[in-house]
Structures are given as structure tokens and as C-alpha cells.
C-alpha positions in Angstrom: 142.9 76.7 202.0 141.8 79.0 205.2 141.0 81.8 203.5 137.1 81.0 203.8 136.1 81.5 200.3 138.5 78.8 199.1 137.9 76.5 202.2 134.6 76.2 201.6 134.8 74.4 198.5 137.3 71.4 199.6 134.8 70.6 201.8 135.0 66.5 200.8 137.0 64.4 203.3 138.0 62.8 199.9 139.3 66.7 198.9 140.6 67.3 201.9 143.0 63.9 202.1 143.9 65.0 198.2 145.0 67.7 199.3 146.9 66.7 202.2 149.4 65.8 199.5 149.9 69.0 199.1 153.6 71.0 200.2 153.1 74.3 198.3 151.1 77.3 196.6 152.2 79.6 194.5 150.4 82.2 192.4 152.2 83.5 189.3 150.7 87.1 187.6 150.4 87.3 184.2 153.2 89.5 182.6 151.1 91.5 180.8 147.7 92.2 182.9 148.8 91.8 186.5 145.4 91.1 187.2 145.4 88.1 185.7 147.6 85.1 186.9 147.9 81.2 187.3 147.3 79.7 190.0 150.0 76.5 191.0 149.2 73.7 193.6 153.6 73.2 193.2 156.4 74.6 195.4 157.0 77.8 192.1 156.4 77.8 188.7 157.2 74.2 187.1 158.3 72.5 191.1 157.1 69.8 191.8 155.2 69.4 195.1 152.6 67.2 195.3 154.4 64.3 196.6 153.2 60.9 195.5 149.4 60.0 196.2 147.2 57.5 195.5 144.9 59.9 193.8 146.6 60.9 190.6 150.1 61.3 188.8 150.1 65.0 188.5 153.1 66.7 190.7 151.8 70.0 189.4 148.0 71.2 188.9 147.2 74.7 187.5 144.4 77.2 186.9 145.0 79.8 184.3 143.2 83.1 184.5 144.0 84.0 180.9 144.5 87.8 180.0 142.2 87.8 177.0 143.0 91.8 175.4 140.2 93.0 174.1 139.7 95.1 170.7 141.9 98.1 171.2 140.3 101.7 169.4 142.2 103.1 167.0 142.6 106.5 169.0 143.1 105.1 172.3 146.4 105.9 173.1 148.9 105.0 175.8 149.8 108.1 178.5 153.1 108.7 180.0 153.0 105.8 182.4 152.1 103.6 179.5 148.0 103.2 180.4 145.3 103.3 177.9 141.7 103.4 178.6 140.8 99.7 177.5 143.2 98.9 180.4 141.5 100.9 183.0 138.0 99.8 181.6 139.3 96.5 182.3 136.2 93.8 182.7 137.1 90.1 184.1 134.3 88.7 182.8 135.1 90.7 179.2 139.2 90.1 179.1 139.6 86.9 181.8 139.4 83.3 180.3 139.6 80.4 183.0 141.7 77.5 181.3 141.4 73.9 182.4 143.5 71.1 183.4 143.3 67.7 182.9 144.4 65.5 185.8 145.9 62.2 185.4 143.7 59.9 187.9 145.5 56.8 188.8 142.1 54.7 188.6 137.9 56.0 188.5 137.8 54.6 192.4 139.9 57.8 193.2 139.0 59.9 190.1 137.2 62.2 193.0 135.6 64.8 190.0 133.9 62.0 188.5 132.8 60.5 191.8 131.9 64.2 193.2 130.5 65.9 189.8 129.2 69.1 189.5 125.5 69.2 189.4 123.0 71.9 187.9 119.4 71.4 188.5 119.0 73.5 185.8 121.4 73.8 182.5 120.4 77.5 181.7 121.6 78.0 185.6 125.0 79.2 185.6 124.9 78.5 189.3 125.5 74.7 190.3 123.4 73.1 192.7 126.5 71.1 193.9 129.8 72.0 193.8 130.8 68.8 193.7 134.8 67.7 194.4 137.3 71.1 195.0 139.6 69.5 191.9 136.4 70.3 189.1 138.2 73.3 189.7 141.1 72.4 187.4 139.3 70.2 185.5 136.2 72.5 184.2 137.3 75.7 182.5 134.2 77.5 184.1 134.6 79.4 187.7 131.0 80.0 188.2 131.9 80.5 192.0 134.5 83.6 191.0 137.0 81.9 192.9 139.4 83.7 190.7 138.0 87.2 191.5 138.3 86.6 195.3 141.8 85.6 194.7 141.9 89.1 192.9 140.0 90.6 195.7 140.7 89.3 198.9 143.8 87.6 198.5 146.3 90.0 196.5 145.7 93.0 198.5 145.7 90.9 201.9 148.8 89.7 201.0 150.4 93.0 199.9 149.4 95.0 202.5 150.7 92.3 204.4 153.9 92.5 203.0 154.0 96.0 203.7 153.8 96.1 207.1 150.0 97.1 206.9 149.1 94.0 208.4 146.0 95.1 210.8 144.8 96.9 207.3 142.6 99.8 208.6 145.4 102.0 210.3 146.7 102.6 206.6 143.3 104.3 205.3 144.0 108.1 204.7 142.0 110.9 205.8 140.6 111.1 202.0 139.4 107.2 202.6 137.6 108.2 205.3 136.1 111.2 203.4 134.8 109.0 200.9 133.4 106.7 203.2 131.1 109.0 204.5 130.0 110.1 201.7 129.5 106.4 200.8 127.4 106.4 203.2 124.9 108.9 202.0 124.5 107.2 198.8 121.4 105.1 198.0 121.2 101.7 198.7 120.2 99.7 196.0 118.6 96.3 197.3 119.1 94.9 193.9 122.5 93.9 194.5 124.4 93.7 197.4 127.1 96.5 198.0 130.8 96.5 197.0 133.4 96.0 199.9 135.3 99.6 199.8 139.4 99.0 198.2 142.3 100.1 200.3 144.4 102.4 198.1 147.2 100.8 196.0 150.6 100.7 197.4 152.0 103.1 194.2 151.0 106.5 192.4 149.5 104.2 189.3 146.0 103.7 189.4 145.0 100.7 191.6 144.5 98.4 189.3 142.2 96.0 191.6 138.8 94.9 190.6 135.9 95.7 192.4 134.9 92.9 194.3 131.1 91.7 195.2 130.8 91.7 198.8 131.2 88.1 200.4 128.6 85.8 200.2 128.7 85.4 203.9 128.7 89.3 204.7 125.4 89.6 202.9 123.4 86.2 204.3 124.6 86.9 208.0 123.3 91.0 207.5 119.6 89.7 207.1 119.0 85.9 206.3 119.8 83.6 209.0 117.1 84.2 211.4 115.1 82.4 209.3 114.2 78.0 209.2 114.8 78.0 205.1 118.5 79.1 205.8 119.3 78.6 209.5 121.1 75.5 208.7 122.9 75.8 204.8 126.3 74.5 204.3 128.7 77.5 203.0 128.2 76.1 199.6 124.4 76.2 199.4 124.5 79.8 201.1 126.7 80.9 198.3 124.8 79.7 195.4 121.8 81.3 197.4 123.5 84.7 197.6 124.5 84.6 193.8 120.9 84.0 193.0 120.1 87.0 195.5 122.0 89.2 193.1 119.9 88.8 190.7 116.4 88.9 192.1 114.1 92.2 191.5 113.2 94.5 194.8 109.5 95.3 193.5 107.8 92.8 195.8 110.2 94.7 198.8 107.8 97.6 199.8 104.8 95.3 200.3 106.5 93.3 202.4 108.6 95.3 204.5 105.9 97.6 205.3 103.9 94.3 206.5 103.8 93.3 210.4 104.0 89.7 210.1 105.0 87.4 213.1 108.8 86.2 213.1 108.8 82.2 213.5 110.1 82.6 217.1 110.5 79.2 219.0 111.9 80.3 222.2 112.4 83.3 224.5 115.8 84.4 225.5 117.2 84.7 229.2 115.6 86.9 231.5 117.6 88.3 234.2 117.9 86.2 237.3 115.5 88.1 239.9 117.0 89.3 243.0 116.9 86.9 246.1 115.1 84.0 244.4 115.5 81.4 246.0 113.4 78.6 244.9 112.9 77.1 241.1 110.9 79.2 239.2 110.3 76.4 236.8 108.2 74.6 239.6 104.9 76.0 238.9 105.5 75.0 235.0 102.9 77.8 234.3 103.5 82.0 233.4 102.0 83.5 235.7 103.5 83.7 238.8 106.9 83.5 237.3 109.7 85.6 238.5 111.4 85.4 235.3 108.3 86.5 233.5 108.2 89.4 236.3 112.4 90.4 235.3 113.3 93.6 232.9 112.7 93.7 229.5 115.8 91.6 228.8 113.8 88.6 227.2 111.5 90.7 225.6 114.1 92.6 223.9 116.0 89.8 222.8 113.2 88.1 221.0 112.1 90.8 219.1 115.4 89.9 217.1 116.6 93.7 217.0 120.1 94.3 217.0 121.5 94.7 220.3 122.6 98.9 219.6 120.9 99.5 222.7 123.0 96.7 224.9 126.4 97.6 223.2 127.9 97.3 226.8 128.3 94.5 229.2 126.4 94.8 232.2 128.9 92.8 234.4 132.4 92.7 235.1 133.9 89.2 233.2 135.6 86.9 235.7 137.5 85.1 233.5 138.6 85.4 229.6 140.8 83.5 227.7 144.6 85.0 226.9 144.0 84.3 223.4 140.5 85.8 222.6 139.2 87.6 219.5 138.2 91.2 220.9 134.5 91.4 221.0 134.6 94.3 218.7 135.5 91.5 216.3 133.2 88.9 217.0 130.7 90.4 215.0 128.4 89.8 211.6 130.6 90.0 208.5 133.9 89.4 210.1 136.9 88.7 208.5 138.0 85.2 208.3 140.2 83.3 210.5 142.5 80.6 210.0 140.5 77.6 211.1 142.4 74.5 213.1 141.7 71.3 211.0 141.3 68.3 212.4 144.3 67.2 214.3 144.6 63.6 213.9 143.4 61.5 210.7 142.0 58.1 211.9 142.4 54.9 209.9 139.4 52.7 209.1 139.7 49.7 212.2 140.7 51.8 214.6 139.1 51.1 218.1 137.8 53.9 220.8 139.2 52.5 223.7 137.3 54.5 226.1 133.9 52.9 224.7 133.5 49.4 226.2 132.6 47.1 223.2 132.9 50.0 220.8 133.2 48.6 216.9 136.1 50.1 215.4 135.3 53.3 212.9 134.7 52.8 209.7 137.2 54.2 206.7 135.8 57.7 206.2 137.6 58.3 203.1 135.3 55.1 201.7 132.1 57.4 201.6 130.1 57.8 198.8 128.2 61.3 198.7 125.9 60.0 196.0 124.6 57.5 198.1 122.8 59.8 200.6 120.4 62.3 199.9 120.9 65.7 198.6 122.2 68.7 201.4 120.0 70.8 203.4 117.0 69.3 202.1 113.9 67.2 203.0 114.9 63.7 201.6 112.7 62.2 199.5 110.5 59.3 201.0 110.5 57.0 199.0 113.7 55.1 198.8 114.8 52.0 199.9 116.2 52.9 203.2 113.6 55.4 203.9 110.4 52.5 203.2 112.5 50.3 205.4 113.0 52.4 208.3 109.0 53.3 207.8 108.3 49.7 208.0 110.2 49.3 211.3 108.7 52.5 213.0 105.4 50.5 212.2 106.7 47.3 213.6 108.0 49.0 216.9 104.8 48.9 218.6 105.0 52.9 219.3 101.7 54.6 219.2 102.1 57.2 216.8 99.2 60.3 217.8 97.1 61.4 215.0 98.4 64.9 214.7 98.5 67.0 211.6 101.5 68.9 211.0 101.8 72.5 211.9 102.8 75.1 208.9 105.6 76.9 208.4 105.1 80.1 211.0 105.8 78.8 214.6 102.9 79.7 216.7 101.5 82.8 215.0 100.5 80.5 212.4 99.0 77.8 214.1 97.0 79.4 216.7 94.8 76.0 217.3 97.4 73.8 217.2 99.7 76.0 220.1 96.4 76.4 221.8 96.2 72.2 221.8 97.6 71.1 224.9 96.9 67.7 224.5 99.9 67.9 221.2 102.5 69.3 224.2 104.1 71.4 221.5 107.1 72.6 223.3 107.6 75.7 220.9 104.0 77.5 222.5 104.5 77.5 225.8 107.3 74.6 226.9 105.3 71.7 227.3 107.4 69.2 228.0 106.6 65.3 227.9 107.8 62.5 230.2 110.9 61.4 229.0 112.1 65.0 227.8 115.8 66.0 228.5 115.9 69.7 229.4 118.1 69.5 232.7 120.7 67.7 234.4 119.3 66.5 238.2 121.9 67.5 240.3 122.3 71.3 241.0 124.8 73.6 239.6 125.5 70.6 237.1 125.9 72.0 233.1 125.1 69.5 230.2 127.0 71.3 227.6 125.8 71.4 224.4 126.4 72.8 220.9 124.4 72.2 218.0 124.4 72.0 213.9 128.2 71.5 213.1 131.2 69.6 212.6 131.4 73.1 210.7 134.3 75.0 209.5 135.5 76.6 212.8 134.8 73.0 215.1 138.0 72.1 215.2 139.3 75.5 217.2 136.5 74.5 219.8 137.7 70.8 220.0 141.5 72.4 220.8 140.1 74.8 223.3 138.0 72.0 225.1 140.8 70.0 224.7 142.9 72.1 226.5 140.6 72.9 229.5 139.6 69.3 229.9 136.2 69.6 229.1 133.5 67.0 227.0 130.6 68.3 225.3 127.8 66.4 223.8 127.5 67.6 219.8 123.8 67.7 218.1 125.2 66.6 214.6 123.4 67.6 211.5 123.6 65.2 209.0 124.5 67.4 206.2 127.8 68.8 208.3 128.5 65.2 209.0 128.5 64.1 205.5 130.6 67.3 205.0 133.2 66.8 207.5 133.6 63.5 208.7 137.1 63.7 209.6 136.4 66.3 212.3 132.8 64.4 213.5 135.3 61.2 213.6 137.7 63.7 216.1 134.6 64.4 218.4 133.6 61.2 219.0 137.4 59.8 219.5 138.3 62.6 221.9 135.4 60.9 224.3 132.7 63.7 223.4 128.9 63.0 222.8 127.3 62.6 219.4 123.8 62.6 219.3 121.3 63.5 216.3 120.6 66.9 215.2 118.4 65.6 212.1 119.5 65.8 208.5 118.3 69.1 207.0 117.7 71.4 210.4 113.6 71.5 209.5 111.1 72.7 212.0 109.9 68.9 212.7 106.5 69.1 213.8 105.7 71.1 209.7 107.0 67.6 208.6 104.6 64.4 207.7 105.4 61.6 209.7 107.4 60.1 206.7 109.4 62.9 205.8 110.3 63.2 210.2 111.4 59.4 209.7 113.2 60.1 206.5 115.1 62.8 208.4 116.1 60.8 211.8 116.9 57.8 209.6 119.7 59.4 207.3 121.1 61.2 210.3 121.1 57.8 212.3 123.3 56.2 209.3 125.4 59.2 208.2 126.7 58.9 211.8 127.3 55.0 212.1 128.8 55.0 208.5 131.6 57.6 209.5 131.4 56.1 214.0 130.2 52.7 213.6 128.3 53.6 216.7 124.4 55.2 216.1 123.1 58.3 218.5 120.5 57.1 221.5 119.6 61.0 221.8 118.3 63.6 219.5 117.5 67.5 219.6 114.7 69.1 217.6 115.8 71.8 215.5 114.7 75.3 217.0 113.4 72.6 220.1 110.3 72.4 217.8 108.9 68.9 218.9 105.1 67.8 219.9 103.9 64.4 221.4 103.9 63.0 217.4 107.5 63.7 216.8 108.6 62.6 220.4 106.4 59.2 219.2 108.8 58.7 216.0 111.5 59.7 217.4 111.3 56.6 220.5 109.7 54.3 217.8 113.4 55.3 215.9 115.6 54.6 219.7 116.2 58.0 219.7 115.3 60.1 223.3 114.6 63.7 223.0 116.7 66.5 224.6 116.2 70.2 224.4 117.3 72.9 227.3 116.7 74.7 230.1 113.0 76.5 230.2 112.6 78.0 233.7 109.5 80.1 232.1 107.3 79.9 228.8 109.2 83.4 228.1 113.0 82.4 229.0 115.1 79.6 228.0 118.8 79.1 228.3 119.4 80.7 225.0 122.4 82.3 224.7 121.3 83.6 221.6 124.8 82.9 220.2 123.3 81.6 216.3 122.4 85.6 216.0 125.8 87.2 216.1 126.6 86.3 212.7 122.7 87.5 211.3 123.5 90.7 212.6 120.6 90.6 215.2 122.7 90.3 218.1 125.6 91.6 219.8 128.5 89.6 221.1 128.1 91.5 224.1 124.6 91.0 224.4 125.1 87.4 224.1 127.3 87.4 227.1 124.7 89.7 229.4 122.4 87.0 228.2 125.1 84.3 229.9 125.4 86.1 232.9 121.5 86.1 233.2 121.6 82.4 232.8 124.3 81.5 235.4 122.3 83.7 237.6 119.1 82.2 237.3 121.2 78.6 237.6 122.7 79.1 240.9 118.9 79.7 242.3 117.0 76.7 240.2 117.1 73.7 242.3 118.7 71.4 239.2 121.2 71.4 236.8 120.6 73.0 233.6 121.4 72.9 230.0 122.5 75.8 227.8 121.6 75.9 223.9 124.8 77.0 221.6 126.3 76.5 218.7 129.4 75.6 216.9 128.6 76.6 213.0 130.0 80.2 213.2 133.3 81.6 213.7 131.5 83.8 216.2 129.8 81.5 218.1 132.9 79.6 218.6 134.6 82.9 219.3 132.4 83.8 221.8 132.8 80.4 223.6 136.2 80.0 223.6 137.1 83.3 224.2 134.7 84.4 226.9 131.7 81.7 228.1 133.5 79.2 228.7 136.2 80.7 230.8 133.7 82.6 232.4 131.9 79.4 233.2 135.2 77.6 234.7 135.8 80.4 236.8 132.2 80.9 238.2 131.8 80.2 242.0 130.3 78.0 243.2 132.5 76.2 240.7 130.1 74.4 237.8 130.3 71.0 237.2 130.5 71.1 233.4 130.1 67.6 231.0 127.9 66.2 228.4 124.6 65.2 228.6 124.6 61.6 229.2 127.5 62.2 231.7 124.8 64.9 233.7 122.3 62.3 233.9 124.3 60.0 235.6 124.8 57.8 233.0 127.9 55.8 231.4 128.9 57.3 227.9 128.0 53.5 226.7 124.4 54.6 226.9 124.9 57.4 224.3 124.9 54.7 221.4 122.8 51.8 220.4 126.0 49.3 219.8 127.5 50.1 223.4 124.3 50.1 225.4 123.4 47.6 227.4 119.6 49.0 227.8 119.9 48.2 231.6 120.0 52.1 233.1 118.4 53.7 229.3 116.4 51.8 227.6 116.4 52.0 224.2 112.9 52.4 222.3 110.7 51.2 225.0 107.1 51.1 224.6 104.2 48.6 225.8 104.1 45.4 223.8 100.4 45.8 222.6 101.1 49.8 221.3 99.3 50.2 217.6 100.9 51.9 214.7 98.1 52.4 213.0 97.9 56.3 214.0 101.2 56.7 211.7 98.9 58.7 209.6 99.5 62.4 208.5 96.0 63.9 208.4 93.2 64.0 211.2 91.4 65.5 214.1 94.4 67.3 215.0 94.1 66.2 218.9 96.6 63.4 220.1 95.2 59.9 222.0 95.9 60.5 224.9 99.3 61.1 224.4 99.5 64.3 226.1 99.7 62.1 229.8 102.7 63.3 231.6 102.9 66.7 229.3 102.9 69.8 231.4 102.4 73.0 229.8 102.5 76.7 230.0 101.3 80.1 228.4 102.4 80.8 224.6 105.1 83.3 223.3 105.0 85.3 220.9 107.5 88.3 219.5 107.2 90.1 216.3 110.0 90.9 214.6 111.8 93.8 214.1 112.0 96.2 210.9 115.7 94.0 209.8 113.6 90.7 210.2 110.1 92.3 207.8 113.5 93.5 205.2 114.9 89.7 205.2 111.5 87.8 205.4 111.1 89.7 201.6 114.1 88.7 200.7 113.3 85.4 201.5 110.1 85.8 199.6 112.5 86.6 196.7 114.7 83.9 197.3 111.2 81.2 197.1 110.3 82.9 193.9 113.4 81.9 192.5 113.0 78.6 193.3 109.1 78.4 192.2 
């Protein structure tokens, strides 16, 4: 289940323990059409090995790919190797039947298809809109995620070259391969649908007898998509379904739009290069002009314009320090092949006590979760449930002034030119206001809060090893959606003594929200994490750090204390600009001339600092592992590396509501005779005097490069769809 087209679908804890069960695969071709098969969870065809589980009876589960022949023509005759046209012309969706199995289920409290159905918002979709548990695989004929043709695809030809010694794969393309390649190349392109991955040839003389596959869902979203707030944050299942519907939608809206100089969304600068013989903070003015950063090369301007780092395909330093085992940055690139991912290591038992934590509850029993009973992924929840009128009530109750500040829209700055040019709403997205109380550095100097944000993901588990190994704790910016998704590996984090704090539930730009849906969104990320750690977040990040003085209000009405990072000028942050490598917009080695920039600029600041990252991507955790973070270690003066609590000075008890003793971080605080009665969404649009304590610079902006016009009309394409 690492092959990351089939991972992505167990992604259940419930699935996942299931198939812990598990000894053995085994794939068995159909006798007839070898591009059919079956597929066994058992040790070989009729073994046994699913050992006994408290899930459901069934030693052996199948999926049948069944060769269906089609209508043969009277005059279409086998050749001398026994091939006839119909079997060259062959068609999986014509001659390929997926078969069902029914699986005994000791009792409905573990029948996990019935407590994890698929859903379809709409029944003429093919396309769920959840893919509910892994085993509606065997239990619903239908494959509407082709998991057979990736087998077909990706796994067969994997394994044979494999088995030939062609392990590495591209040393065994001919000269002809490459011939054809180029003149790939000057096909074309059709925008309608995405390109076809190019076929090794087959190991024989006979025709290869391989289907065609569609390129992988993840190739074609991290080419143009992910620069974008609709898709930043999408779980691998929603970014499928969202590339299948991609397929399908009609390129006549393209030239329009592509031809159009809109403004990206930007909502912070990269790194600038650290100037020569600084000395002194340049974040002490708090204001553009003057700013030696501001005054540095091109580097941040470049890297906000989004443009694909062709043009800083070299490193511009000498690394001090790598890691024995790192992916080669010519691999840590967009569309690269997937890895094995580590899992998480140990499996913790509801009761069990973090001994670290003083007065830590035990954890809760993961595997007890109920999906149904939070709201849907990567989406706004709705506000008016239960929980979500409850938690309203208390932000009203908590004596917090909320400022009477309409939302921004959808657009970052560009769009909101009043609003940015508002300095009493101390938006930190124009121009890095920042607001007493804000986190963005550690006090003491040369002192690293590390960070990474929007996971437990896929590939977390390889940066908890790594981490593990070098002795180092992090503080994790959860999203809600990944923590519903993987509680097992959030349930590592926190046991292995790192930081959890609150990354919101659906990765929205906050200040676009009303002040409902922002409440609705810290409040199911504040109880996804207690259900699965029995301990709830005192700290918080804003998605894309897009906060003003009426989100900062709800979120210390909710206990929770806002953190972003480093801003030594309104046009660099500490950015590493990691998130990009997979979109395509960014090179790995441009990410690391971006960390070299920032540890230069942090050895002349007069603080500690904090560094934005990410652990959602294979590349981003790539990158860290294999180059950052040994980098880091081996910097001199030495860094003094640890979460954010720890960089504040502060026990690890003050991280969570149930362990704080709100002596050195209060929780919530606020003057007894504060008024919620500005917990309204509409209005002047100028805060009440909320802005005291806020300083502010100059605004941003970057438009976006030629890629970025191409994917914002796709993503016009992909809202059409949806409308």
C-alpha cells in the first residue's frame, strides 16, 4: 500500500488497522488477456493470510478485473504469433468488468464500508465525493478511481522492469525512445485532457500489450494548481476526484483568461538575500523604506512572481552539511515518482498516558472515531450545528471585543485595496502588521522555532524518523482535515514530545470568512485534536498568515494565540518557499538559495526567528530531511533549534489547555467588561480601536507569471464545474 495511488485511498485509521492484518499480496493475470487479473489480499491464489481480526471472517478478499472478450469480426484473423486486431484494439473500459466481493463483517460496529460509505453528491457523477473506507473496494463492483488501470500502468511494468534488472527504469530507453520523445514534444498540446505518461518498451518482440495510462492525478495538479487557496490544502482524495473532473472540462474560456493580467493572491514575499555587513535588525523600523532587505537583489522579487526557478537552477552556496541518505535534488521535483512512505511506528492504545506532559489525560482510542460525526473535508463547515452554535455562544460569553470588520474577498490584496490600505484592521498579509500578542519570533538570538504546517500527510512519518534521529522537536500546525485523516501519525507527534497547535480545518484564507464560519473552523480543529490527544492546541497559525485584528479577536475569544513567522521586511519573510516544489513554480534548489538567504539574514537580526515549511509533500519533506535541516545543524554559530513554545521560554504544558496552568500564558485573557456585541459580519469596515499595539508597513504585491494566468483558468474551469 506505498505505491501512492493505492495509499491514498486507505487513508482511515479504521483502514489502516484492517489492514494491519494483513501478511500478503498477490496479483494473479488472467489466462487469457494478461491485462486483466485478480487481485488477492492472501499469501497466493486460495492462501490464507489475513490472520484473525476483529473486523471480519474473511482470510482471503479479491478484486476481479474480468476479461470480458468482445464481439470478434468474422474476418479478423489471428497472425503467426496468434494476435488478432480485437486484441490489439483492446479497451478496458470496453473488455474489463470489475467483480465484487462480499465480506463477512463480524458485527456493523466494525462493518467499516457501512460506517465509511461511499458518497456522491450527485448520482449522474461517476466521480464520488468521498471515497469512503479502502474495503468499498471489494465490496462495490465499480472502480471509478481506476485503481485497476494503475495497477495495469504503474505497477506491472514497475515490477517487471524491476525484475529485470532495469530497476532505475530510464537507462533501458533506446535511442528510438528517445527519437520519439522529441518528436512528442513537438506535438500539440491539447489542454482538454492531460497528457499520457510515455511506456517503456515491452521486455519481448510481441507488441507491448500495456494500456495507456492517464497521467497521475498528482503530476497534473502539482504542474499548475497548487498555488492557488481553493486547492492549497486538498487531501489526495479530493485532488483526484478534482483532476478526473479536469479531464473533462472544455478549454474555450482558456484564451480569455490566460491572456488576462490578473493579480496572483500572494500573501507573503519570499527571502531576500541577507545584505552584506548588516549588522543591526532590519525589522526595527517595522516600515519599507529604509529596509536593507527591500534594498537586496531581485531574489524576493523573483520568487514571488511564482515563475519557475529555470533561471536559479544552481545553488549559489556551497552546502555544509547533507544527509547520507538524501533524494538527489534532481529528484525532488514536481511530478516525482513515489516513494515508500514510513508509517507510523508505534500504534498507541486508547488510556495510554504521555508521561513527559505533567497532568496529561491519557489519549483517547483513535480507532473509536466516527468520520460522520465531523464535517465534510477541505470544506467550510456549515454553521449551523450543534457544536458550531455552542461554540458561537461561548465566543460571545468570553468577554472578547470582537472589531466590526467586514471580510476581505477572495484576491489577497489586489482585491481589497481599502481594506490593505486600513491600518487600523493590522491585516498582516499587506504589509506585516503585526498585533500585540503575535508570535513571529523566538527572543533570544540565533534561536529557531521550527515549524511545519498542513499535515500529518502521507510522507510525515519519514520526517518524524529523521527528527527522531537527530534529536530535534518541532511544533506541527495541524489541519483538521489531515488529522481526521491520519490520526495515528498526529497521535505519534504529540507522543514523541513535539508541538501540536491549530492549523484550522479547511486551510481558508480567514480574514474572506464571516465571523461564524472563522469560529466554525477553529472549533472543529480544536475537537478533532482533543478527540484523537485528549489535550486541545493553545496556539494557532493562519493559513497563508492571512489574519487581521477580527480574526486575532476570535481566535483569543476561542484560547487560541496566534503565531505566524519571521517578517524582517513588508517584502521578505522566512519563506522557504518549500509548498512550490511540488506546483512546479519552484526549484528545489531555489528553495535552498532561499534558506541560505534566511540563515544569513538570521545571524544579523537581533532575535530568534521562525521559518515557514511544510510537511504535506514528498518534496518538502525531501528537501528538509535531506538538505535544510542538516544544513541547519551544521551552521555556525551552532542554531539552537525547538518548537515554539520551547523558543519562548515556556514549558510544553503551556501548549495545551488541559496541561496549562495559565500562570506564564494565559489562556484567553481579555478585560472583564469587553462587549461581544461587534460579533457582527457587516459594517464600517474600520476596527474599534483595535488596531492599538499593531504596527504596520508598506503593501506587496506580485503578479503572477504566464503558468499562474494558465492554472487561475483552470481553476475558473474547475468552479464552473462546481456551479
Amino acid at each position: 500500500m506505498n505505491h501512492g495511488m493505492l495509499a491514498l485511498h486507505a487513508q482511515h485509521n479504521s483502514d489502516q488497522a484492517a489492514l494491519s492484518y494483513l501478511e500478503d499480496l498477490w496479483i494473479v493475470r488472467d489466462p487469457v488477456e494478461s491485462r486483466c487479473f485478480t487481485l488477492e489480499f492472501s499469501g497466493g491464489p486460495g492462501v490464507a493470510y489475513f490472520k484473525e481480526n476483529p473486523y471480519f471472517s474473511n482470510t482471503v478478499l479479491k478484486k476481479e478485473y474480468k476479461y470480458v472478450p468482445p464481439p470478434v469480426e468474422s474476418d479478423d484473423k489471428p497472425d503467426a504469433d496468434g494476435i488478432t486486431e480485437t486484441m490489439l484494439e483492446f479497451s478496458w473500459e470496453r473488455d474489463v468488468q470489475p467483480q465484487a466481493t462480499k465480506i463477512d463483517w463480524k458485527d456493523d460496529s466494525k462493518n467499516l464500508t457501512k460506517l465509511h460509505p461511499r458518497v456522491k453528491d450527485d448520482e449522474e457523477d461517476d466521480m464520488p465525493s468521498e471515497g469512503g473506507s479502502f474495503f468499498n473496494f471489494f465490496e462495490v463492483a465499480e472502480d471509478p478511481f481506476d485503481i485497476g488501470v494503475t495497477i495495469a500502468n504503474d505497477v506491472f511494468p514497475e515490477a517487471i522492469e524491476y525484475f529485470l534488472g532495469h530497476a532505475g527504469g530510464d537507462d533501458v530507453d533506446s535511442d528510438e525512445e528517445d527519437e520519439e520523445s522529441d518528436d512528442e514534444n513537438e506535438e500539440e498540446i491539447d489542454l482538454e485532457k492531460p497528457r499520457p505518461k510515455k511506456q517503456k518498451k515491452a521486455p519481448s518482440s510481441q507488441p507491448n500489450r500495456y494500456l495507456t495510462p492517464s497521467r497521475r492525478a498528482s503530476d497534473l495538479l502539482d504542474g499548475v494548481l497548487s498555488p492557488f487557496s481553493i486547492l492549497r490544502n486538498l487531501t489526495p482524495f479530493a485532488l483526484y476526484r478534482l483532476v478526473m473532473k479536469l479531464a473533462a472540462v472544455s478549454a474555450v474560456a482558456l484564451p480569455a483568461l490566460v491572456s488576462a493580467h490578473g493579480l496572483r493572491d500572494v500573501h507573503h514575499a519570499r527571502q531576500a538575500a541577507a545584505p552584506a555587513g548588516s549588522a543591526s535588525s532590519p525589522a526595527a523600523s517595522g516600515t519599507a523604506s529604509g529596509s536593507a532587505a527591500t534594498a537586496a537583489t531581485g531574489a524576493a522579487t523573483g520568487a514571488t512572481t511564482g515563475a519557475p526557478a529555470a533561471a536559479t537552477g544552481s545553488l549559489t552556496f556551497t552546502l555544509a552539511s547533507t544527509n547520507p541518505s538524501a533524494v538527489p535534488l534532481s529528484d525532488i521535483v514536481s511530478g516525482a515518482s513515489s516513494q515508500a512512505t514510513v508509517a507510523a511506528t508505534t500504534t498507541f492504545t486508547g488510556g495510554t498516558v504521555p508521561t513527559y506532559l505533567p497532568n496529561a489525560p491519557a489519549l483517547p482510542d483513535a480507532l473509536s472515531l466516527i468520520p460522520s460525526n465531523y464535517p465534510a473535508l477541505d470544506k467550510v463547515p456549515p454553521t449551523d450545528s450543534p457544536e458550531v452554535q455552542q461554540w458561537i455562544q461561548e465566543v460571545q460569553n468570553s468577554g472578547v471585543e470582537i472589531p466590526n470588520i467586514q471580510p476581505t474577498v477572495a484576491g489577497g490584496c489586489p482585491a481589497n485595496p481599502e481594506a490593505a490600505a486600513d491600518t487600523s484592521r493590522c491585516w498582516w498579509t499587506c504589509g506585516g502588521c503585526t498585533a500585540d500578542g503575535d508570535i513571529e519570533s523566538c527572543p533570544d538570538k540565533l534561536t529557531w522555532g521550527l515549524t511545519y504546517d498542513d499535515g500529518p500527510a502521507l510522507y510525515t512519518g519519514d520526517l518524524l524518523h529523521y527528527l527522531d534521529t537527530v534529536n530535534l522537536k518541532a511544533t506541527f500546525f495541524v489541519v483538521g482535515s489531515r488529522a481526521i485523516s491520519y490520526p495515528s501519525l498526529l497521535q505519534e507527534e504529540y507522543m514523541a514530545q513535539h508541538q501540536i497547535a491549530v492549523h484550522t480545518w479547511s486551510h481558508p484564507p480567514m480574514t474572506t470568512l464571516t465571523n461564524e464560519q472563522i469560529i466554525a473552523e477553529f472549533g472543529w480543529s480544536k475537537k478533532i485534536i482533543k478527540d484523537v490527544l485528549g489535550v486541545t492546541p493553545t496556539y494557532w497559525r493562519p493559513p497563508y498568515g492571512d489574519v487581521d485584528n477580527r480574526v486575532r479577536a476570535i481566535a483569543k475569544a476561542m484560547g487560541l494565540q496566534t503565531s505566524i513567522w519571521t517578517r524582517i521586511s513588508p517584502s521578505a519573510t522566512f519563506d522557504t518557499g518549500d509548498f512550490d516544489i511540488a506546483g512546479g513554480l519552484t526549484t528545489s534548489t531555489q528553495v535552498l538559495n532561499n534558506w541560505q538567504s534566511i540563515m544569513g539574514n538570521a545571524t544579523t537580526i537581533d532575535t530568534g526567528f521562525i521559518v515557514l515549511e511544510h510537511d504535506l509533500f514528498q518534496q518538502t519533506v525531501d528537501i528538509a530531511t535531506g538538505y535544510i535541516l542538516p544544513e541547519a545543524l551544521a551552521h555556525q554559530p551552532p542554531f539552537k533549534i525547538e518548537p515554539i513554545v520551547s523558543c519562548l521560554n515556556k514549558p510544553m504544558a503551556d501548549a495545551y489547555i488541559e496541561t496549562n496552568d495559565n500562570k506564564s500564558n494565559p489562556i484567553g485573557s481579555a478585560p472583564a467588561t469587553g462587549s461581544a456585541g461587534g460579533a457582527q459580519t457587516t459594517g464600517s469596515g474600520n476596527s474599534s480601536g483595535a488596531a492599538a499595539g499593531g504596527k504596520n508597513g508598506a503593501m506587496g504585491i506580485a503578479a503572477p507569471s504566464s503558468m499562474g494566468a494558465i492554472a487561475l483558468a483552470l481553476v475558473s474551469g474547475v468552479v464552473a464545474l462546481f456551479l
